[in-house]
N, C-alpha and C positions, 0 to 999 in steps of 0.2 A: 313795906318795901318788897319790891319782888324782881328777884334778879332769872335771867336766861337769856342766854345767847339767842335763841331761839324765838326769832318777833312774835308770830303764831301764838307759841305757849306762853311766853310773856306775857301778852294780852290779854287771852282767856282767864289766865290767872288773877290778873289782874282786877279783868270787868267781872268776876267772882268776887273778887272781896268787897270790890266798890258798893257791891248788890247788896252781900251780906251782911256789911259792916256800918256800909253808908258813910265811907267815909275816902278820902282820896289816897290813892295809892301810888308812892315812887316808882318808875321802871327806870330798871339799868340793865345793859345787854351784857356788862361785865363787872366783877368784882373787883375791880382793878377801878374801873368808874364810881364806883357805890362805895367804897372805903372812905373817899374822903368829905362825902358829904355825912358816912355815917360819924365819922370822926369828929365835924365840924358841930355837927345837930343830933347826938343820939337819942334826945330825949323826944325827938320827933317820931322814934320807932319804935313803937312797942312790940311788932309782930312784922317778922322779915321772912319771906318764904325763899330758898335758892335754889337752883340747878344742884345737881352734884357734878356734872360734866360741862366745865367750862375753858374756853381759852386764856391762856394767862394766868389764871389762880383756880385752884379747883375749888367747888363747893365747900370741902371738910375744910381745907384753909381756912375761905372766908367765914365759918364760923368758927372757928378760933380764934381769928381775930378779933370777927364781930361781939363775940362773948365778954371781951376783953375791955372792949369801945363801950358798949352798950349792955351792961350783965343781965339789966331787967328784961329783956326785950327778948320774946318766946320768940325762937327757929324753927322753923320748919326745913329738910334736906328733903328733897325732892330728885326722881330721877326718870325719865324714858328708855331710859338703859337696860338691858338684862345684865349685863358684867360689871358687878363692883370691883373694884381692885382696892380701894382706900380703905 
C-alpha cells in the first residue's frame, strides 16, 4: 500500500516496489481513502509506505490507526518536507 497526495510520488514509489518486490501495489491519494479498505482486507498489507503530509488525516494518524487495523504490517512514514511539526 502506498499512500501520497502527491500522483508523481505516488507512483514512483509505487513502480519501486512493484520492481522490487514483484508484487502489485495499492495507491491512495489519501488516508481517508486507504482506511477502509485497510479495515476491510488487512491481511492483504504487509508493508504500507505513507506521506507524513497529507490532507484530511496526517500520516502519524494513519499509522495509528493502521497499526491498530493491521499490527503485522511494517510502516514506513515517509516525508518531502523539511518541517516536522508531529
Amino acid at each position: 500500500m502506498v499512500l501520497d497526495d502527491n500522483a508523481a510520488i505516488r507512483e514512483f514509489m509505487a513502480a519501486i516496489l512493484e520492481m522490487m518486490k514483484r508484487a502489485e501495489v495499492a495507491r491512495f491519494d489519501s488516508a481517508i481513502r486507504a482506511l477502509p479498505i485497510l479495515a476491510a482486507t488487512p491481511e492483504r498489507f504487509r508493508f504500507i509506505v505513507t506521506d507524513l503530509e497529507m490532507p484530511g488525516m496526517s500520516g502519524v494518524e494513519f499509522c495509528r490507526r493502521a497499526r491498530v487495523l493491521a499490527p503485522d504490517a511494517k510502516i514506513l512514514l515517509v516525508t518531502a518536507s523539511d518541517a516536522i511539526n508531529e
